[in-house]
C-alpha positions as CSV (number, residue, x, y, z in Angstrom):
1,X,90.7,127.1,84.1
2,X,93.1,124.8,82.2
3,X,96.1,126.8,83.4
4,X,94.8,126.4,87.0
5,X,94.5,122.8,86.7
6,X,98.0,122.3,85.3
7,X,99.3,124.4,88.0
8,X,97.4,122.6,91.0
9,X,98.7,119.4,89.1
10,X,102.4,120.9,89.1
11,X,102.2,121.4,92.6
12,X,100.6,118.1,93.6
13,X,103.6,116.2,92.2
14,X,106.5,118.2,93.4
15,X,104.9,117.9,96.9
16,X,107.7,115.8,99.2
17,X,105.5,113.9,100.2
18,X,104.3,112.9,96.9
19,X,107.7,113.2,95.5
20,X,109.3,110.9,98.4
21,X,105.9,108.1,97.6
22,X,106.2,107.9,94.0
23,X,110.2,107.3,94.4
24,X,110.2,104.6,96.5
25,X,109.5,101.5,94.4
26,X,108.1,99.4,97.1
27,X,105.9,101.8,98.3
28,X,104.5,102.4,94.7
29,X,104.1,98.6,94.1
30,X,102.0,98.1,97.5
31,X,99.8,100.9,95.7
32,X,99.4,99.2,92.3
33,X,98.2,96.0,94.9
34,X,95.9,98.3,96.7
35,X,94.8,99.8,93.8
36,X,94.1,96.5,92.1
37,X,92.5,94.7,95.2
38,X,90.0,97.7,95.4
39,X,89.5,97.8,91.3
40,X,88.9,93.9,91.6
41,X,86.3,94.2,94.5
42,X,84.9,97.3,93.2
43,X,84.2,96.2,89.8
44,X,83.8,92.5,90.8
45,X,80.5,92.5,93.0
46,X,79.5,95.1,90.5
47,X,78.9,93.0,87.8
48,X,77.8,89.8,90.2
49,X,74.9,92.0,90.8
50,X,74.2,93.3,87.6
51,X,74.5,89.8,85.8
52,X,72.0,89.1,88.6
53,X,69.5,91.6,87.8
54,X,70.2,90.8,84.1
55,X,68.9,87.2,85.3
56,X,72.1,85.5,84.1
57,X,73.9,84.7,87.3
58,X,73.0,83.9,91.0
59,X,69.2,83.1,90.0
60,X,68.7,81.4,93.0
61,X,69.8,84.5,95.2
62,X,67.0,87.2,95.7
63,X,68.4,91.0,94.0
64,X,68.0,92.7,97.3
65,X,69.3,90.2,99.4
66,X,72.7,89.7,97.0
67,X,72.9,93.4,96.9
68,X,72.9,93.6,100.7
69,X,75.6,91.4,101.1
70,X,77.8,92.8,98.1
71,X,77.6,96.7,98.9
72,X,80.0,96.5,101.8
73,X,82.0,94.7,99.6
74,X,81.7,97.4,97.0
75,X,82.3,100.4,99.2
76,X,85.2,99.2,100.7
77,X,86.5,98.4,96.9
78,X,85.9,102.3,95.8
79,X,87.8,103.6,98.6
80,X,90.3,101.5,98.4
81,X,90.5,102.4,94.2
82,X,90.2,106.2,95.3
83,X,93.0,106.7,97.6
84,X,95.6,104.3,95.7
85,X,94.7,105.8,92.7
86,X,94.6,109.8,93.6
87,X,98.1,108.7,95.2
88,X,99.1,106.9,92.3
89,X,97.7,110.1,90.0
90,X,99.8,112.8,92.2
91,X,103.6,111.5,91.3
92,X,102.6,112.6,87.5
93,X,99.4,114.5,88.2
94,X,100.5,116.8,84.9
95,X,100.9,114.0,82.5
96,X,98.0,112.5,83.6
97,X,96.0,115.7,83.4
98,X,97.4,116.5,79.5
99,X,96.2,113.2,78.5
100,X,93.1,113.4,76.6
101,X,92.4,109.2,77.5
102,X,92.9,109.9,80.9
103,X,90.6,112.4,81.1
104,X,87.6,110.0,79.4
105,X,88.5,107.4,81.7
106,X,87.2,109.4,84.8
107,X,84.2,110.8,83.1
108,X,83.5,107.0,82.3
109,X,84.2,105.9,85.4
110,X,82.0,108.5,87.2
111,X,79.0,107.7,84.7
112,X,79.7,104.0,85.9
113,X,79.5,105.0,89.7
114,X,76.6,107.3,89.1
115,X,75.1,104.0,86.9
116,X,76.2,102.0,90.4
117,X,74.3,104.1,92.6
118,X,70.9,104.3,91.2
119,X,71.4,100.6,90.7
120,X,72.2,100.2,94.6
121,X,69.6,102.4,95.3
122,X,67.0,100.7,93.6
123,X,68.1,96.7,94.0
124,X,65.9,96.4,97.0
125,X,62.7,97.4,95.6
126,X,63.6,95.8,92.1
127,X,64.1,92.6,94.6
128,X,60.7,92.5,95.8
129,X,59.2,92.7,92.6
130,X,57.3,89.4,90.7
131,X,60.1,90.1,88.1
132,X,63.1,92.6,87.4
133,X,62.0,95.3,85.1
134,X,63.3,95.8,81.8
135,X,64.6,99.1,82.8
136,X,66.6,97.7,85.4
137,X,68.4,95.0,83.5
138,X,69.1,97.3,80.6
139,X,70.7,99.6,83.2
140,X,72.6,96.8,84.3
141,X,73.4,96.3,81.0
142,X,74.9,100.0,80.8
143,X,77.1,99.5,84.0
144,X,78.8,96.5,82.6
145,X,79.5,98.5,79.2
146,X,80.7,101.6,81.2
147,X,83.0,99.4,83.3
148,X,84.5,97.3,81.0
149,X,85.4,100.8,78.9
150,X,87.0,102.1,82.1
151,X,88.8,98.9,82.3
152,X,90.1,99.1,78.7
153,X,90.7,102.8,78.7
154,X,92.5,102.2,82.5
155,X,95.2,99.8,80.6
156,X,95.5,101.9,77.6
157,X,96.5,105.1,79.6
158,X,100.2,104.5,80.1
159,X,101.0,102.9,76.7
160,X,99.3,105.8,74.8
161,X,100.1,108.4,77.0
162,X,103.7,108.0,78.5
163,X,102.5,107.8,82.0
164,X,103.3,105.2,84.7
């Protein structure tokens, strides 16, 4: 299995597509803004909402109602991440997939989107409520914790790893 993904990897980046993206620097640096933009959205109305369901920001915004307006927001953040960053992944998709940090930085940031979901899923009926269950602001808890992580492991993955 770990042959095949090195091999898939290996034939990602000498793609000439890929290989004609990741050498042009302008087109790499309007990818780093893309990816950043989307990270920024992404994560930003992310943590509006839980530091709302936490009770320490927006108090005088109802949960469901923020979460309403934020999702779109958050949506469009996580594409935007997605694309830049499986684009910005393929021009070293081998040396991304050796390193071990790499690696623990997706599997946090899918426990942070799976964290996001059940979150999104449930803000409406947690909105309704006299008060935001314990549950749900220990959760919101959690998906800070997991995102910040991502964000720290995110900057740490070039300098430990040689890549980018």
């Amino acid at each position: 299995m770990h042959q095949l993904l090195i091999h898939f990897c290996a034939l990602l980046e000498h793609n000439s597509i890929i290989v004609a993206l990741s050498d042009s620097v302008v087109f790499y640096e309007l990818l780093e803004l893309l990816h950043f933009t989307g990270f920024f959205l992404l994560v930003g109305t992310i943590a509006i909402l839980d530091l709302r369901a936490m009770g320490v920001a927006s108090r005088k915004q109802g949960l469901a109602a923020l979460a309403k307006q934020l999702f779109p927001w958050m949506w469009l953040g996580l594409l935007l991440t997605l694309a830049s960053g499986f684009l910005m992944f393929a021009g070293d998709a081998t040396d991304f997939a050796l390193a071990s940090l790499f690696r623990v930085k997706l599997l946090v940031i899918a426990l942070a989107f799976i964290v996001g979901l059940i979150i999104q899923w449930n803000a409406p009926r947690w909105g309704r409520m006299e008060a935001i269950p314990f549950g749900a602001k220990l959760l919101a808890f959690v998906s800070l914790v997991l995102w910040v992580g991502a964000i720290l492991a995110a900057v740490e993955v070039p300098a430990i790893s040689g890549v980018g």
